[in-house]
Every structure is written in structure tokens, then in C-alpha cells.
N, C-alpha and C positions, 0 to 999 in steps of 0.2 A: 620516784615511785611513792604513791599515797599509802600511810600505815595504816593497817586493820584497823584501827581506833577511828581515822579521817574517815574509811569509807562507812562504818556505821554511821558515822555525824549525815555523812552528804544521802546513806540511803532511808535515814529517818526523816530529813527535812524534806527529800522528795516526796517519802511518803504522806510526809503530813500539808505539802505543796497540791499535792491529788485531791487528798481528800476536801481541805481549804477550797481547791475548786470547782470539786464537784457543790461544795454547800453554797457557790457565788451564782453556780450554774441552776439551780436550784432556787436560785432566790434566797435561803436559809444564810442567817447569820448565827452564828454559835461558837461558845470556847471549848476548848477541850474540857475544861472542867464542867460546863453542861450537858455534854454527851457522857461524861462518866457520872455525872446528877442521872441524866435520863435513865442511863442502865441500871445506878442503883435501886431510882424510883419504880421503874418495870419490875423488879424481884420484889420491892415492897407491898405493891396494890397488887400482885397476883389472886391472892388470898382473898379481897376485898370486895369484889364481886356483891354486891347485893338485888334482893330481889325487886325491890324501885331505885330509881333511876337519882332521885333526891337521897337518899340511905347512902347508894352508892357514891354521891358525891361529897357528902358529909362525912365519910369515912376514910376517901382519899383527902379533902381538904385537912382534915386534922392530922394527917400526917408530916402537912407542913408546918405544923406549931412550932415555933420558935425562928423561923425564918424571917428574915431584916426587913423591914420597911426601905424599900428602897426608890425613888422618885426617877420619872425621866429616863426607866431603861431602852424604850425605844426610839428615843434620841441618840443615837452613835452613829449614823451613817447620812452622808449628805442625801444620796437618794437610796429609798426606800426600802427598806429587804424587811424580810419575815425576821425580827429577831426573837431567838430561843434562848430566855434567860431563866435557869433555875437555882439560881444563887441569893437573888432578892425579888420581891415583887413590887409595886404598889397597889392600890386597891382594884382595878381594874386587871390589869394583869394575873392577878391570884387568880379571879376569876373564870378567869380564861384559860389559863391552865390547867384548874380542877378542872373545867368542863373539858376542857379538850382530852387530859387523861381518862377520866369517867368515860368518853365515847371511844375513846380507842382501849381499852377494857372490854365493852361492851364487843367493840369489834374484832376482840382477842386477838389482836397485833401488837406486837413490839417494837418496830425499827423506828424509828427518828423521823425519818423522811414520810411517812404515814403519821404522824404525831404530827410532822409539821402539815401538813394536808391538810388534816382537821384545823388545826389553830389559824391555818390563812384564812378558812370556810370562815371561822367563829370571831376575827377581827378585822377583817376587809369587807366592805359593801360588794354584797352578792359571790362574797368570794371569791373575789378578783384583783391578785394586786395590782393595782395600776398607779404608783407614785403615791405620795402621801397624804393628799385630799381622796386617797380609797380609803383610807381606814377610817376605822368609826370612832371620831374621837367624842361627840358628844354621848354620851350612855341613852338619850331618849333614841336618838339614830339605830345606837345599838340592838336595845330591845327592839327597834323597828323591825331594823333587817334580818334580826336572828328567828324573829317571828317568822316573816316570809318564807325564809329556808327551811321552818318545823324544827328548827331547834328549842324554840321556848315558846311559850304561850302567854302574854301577860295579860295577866287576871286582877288589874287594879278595878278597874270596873265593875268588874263581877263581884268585888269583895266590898262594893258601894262604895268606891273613889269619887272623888269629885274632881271634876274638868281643872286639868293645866294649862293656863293660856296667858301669856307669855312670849314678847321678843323672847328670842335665842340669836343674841350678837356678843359673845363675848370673847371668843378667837379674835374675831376681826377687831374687836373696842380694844383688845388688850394684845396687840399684833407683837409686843417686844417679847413678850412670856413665850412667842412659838419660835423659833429659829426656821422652821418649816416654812411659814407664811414670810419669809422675806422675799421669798419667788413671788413675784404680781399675780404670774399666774396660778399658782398653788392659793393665793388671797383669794383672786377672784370665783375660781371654785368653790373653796370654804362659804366666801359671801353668799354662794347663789345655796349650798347646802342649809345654811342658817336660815336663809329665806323660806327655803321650803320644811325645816322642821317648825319656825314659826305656826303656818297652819296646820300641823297633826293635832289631831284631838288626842290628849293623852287623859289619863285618870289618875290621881292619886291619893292617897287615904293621907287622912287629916292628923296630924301628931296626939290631937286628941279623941282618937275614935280606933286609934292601934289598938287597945288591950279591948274593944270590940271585938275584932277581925284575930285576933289574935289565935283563936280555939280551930280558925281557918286553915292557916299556915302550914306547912309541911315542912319536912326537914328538907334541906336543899334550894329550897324556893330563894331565886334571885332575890334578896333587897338591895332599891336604892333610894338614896335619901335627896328628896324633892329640896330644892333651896329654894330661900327667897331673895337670894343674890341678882342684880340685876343682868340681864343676859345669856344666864347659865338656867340650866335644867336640874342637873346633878352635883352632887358633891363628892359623895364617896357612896363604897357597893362591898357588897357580901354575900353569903350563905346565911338561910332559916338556919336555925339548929333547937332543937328541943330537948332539952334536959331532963332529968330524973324528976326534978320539981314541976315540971309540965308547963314550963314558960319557956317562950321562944327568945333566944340569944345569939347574938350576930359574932361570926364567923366570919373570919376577917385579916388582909393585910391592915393593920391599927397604923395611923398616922404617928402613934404614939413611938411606935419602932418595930416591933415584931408582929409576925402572924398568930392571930390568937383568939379566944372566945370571949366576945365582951365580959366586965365581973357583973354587970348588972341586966338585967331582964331587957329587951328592946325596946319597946314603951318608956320606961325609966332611964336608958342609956340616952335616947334623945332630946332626955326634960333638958340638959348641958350644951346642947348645940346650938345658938341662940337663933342662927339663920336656918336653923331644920324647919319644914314646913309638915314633911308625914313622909310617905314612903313609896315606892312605885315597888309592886312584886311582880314577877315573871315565875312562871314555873318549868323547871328544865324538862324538856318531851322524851 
């Protein structure tokens, strides 16, 4: 006969065997210690609520100050699931986070599964997973598509960007860096994606015409940073933030290790990056 001790063991791991698959059922991948992140985070941004939509998300991002820089979180599963990591970000993912918190806020929900909703919407093309040539790994793609859905509006153009125009082959030129792209066919998708972001006309502001556009910006407003890498569009992405000094400062997973607020102005933060080209903004809707 099993001791009281054995049957808690065996009715905790069933328990946590359920849940495990209802998140496989789901699509959602997650640790325990993200769902108890997610619950703390939900009692933190309660409060936070602001009256624009940028405000609001510059108030939840900085709540993640001090959290890791961390590369390649959605690399853990051979085929594709929604992964929900709030333990570390990279630059991208931060991103997408605050957004995705900031609009389930907005839509004064709580539960995980509605959290993950949003977040599949905000990093799969048309918000639909479909294998790992649906996500949007180059960030021009992204503002594409988040455009189309009315989640963001990019406003490089409008802030007098000049034309990006530029192969985008750098997955495929650099196929060892993807574990993803070893599948021919997850290649060949990618290849025909890069082909078709090659002709988007993008816009972006010039590194030396930022503290123009600058008085423009809003708090919240997508930046990312335009490379002159060959193949690639983007480098790294952020939040606007505007300071007590009235200069705008990037909000940010920092390559450097943690989540944090550039020390220097954005204009000036970029004069260091030798391959920065200027900036591409979106503004969250």
C-alpha cells in the first residue's frame, strides 16, 4: 500500500502532467517559474494603467529594470511552440512582452492563456503559428506585419526617413547561426521571405538627423536600429522614453547584460555603434 507522502508525490506530478498538457495543447511553452513571473507581474502593472498607450508601456517596461540579457530564448523546442519566458529577454523579446502586457492591461485580463493570445498575434506573421518560418525573425517583417494587424503604425517616413533599400539575405548567408534553417524546407521559406522583404520600401532616419526628429518621439515609440551590415535590416530594438531632461533614451534589453535605460541620450548612445546607420520608429496603436 502507497504512504500518504507517495500519493501527494504521484497527485502533484499528475497535476502538474495536466497542466504541462494542456500548455502543449495550446501551443504554449512555459516553466513554472513563468507562470508564477506572470502572476506576480499581473499584481504589479495593475496600477499602471495610463492614459496613452506609449506612457502605459513605458511604465510596464521599466518595471523590468534589472532583468538578464539573455540570447536565443526561443530556441528550445525542435518544432515551434509559443515560448513564455519572463525570466530573461533579449532585445526583441522585451519588446514583445511589454507590448503584449500593455494590451492585455488595456484589456483588463489576467490569465496566461489570453497573455499568450496576444503574444502569438505580436510575433507570428498574421498571427498564426505555423512552424518556424511563421515568426518574424527579421524586425523590418515585423513592423510589417504588426502594421497590418493595427498594432503599430511606423512613422519613419513621416518623421523624414530616407529609403532602405538593401538585399535582406542574412539567415540564409549565415544558415549555421539558425538550428531552425537546417530543415531545407524551413530554408526555403525563409529564402523566399527575404526575397520578398528585399522589395518593401522602408524608411529610416539617418544617425545624423536623430536629434532633428527628436522633439517628435513619444514615450513608448518602437525604436530600431537600421544596420549597415550586409544582409540584415536590424540590429537591436527598444522603447522611446523621455526623461526629466527632455531627451529621449532607449529602453531596453542592453546586449550589455540587463534591462535597462540607455546613460546616454539616443542620438549620442548611437555615435558607439560603428555599423548604426539611424533608426526606424513605429508607434504602438
Amino acid at each position: 500500500m502507497l504512504k500518504k507522502a507517495s500519493l501527494v508525490r504521484i497527485t502533484l506530478f499528475s497535476l502538474l502532467f495536466i497542466i504541462s498538457s494542456v500548455s502543449v495543447a495550446q501551443n504554449l511553452s512555459y516553466a513554472h517559474e513563468d507562470l508564477q513571473a506572470f502572476e506576480m507581474k499581473i499584481e504589479e502593472i495593475k496600477s499602471l494603467d495610463q492614459p496613452t498607450m506609449g506612457h502605459t508601456i513605458v511604465a510596464i517596461g521599466k518595471t523590468f529594470t534589472g532583468m538578464p540579457y539573455i540570447g536565443k530564448t526561443l530556441e528550445v523546442h525542435q518544432d515551434e511552440k509559443l515560448v513564455i519566458n519572463l525570466r530573461g529577454f533579449d532585445c526583441t523579446t522585451y519588446v514583445e512582452n511589454v507590448l503584449a502586457f500593455s494590451l492585455l492591461l488595456k484589456k483588463e485580463a489576467d490569465e496566461i492563456e489570453a497573455f499568450g493570445s496576444i503574444l502569438r498575434n505580436i510575433r507570428y506573421r498574421d498571427g498564426d503559428l505555423a512552424g518556424y518560418p511563421s515568426r518574424l525573425h527579421y524586425f523590418s517583417d515585423w513592423l510589417h506585419n504588426n502594421e497590418i494587424k493595427g498594432l503599430v503604425s511606423n512613422i519613419s517616413c513621416e518623421l523624414g526617413g530616407v529609403k532602405l533599400e538593401k538585399e535582406i539575405a542574412f539567415m540564409t548567408s549565415h544558415r549555421e547561426l539558425y538550428p531552425g534553417l537546417e530543415d531545407d524546407k524551413n530554408f526555403e521559406v525563409i529564402r523566399n521571405t527575404e526575397e520578398r522583404l528585399s522589395h518593401i520600401t522602408l524608411c529610416y532616419i539617418p544617425k545624423n538627423k536623430i536629434k532633428d526628429v527628436e522633439s517628435k518621439l513619444e514615450d513608448g515609440d518602437i525604436i530600431a536600429l537600421a544596420t549597415s551590415i550586409e544582409g540584415l535590416d536590424v540590429t537591436h530594438t527598444g522603447f522611446a522614453h523621455r526623461k526629466a531632461d527632455g531627451r529621449i533614451y532607449l529602453l531596453h534589453a542592453s546586449v550589455s547584460g540587463q534591462v535597462e535605460i540607455a546613460e546616454k541620450p539616443l542620438a549620442e548612445y548611437l555615435e558607439k555603434i560603428k555599423k548604426n546607420i539611424g533608426i526606424l520608429v513605429a508607434r504602438p496603436l
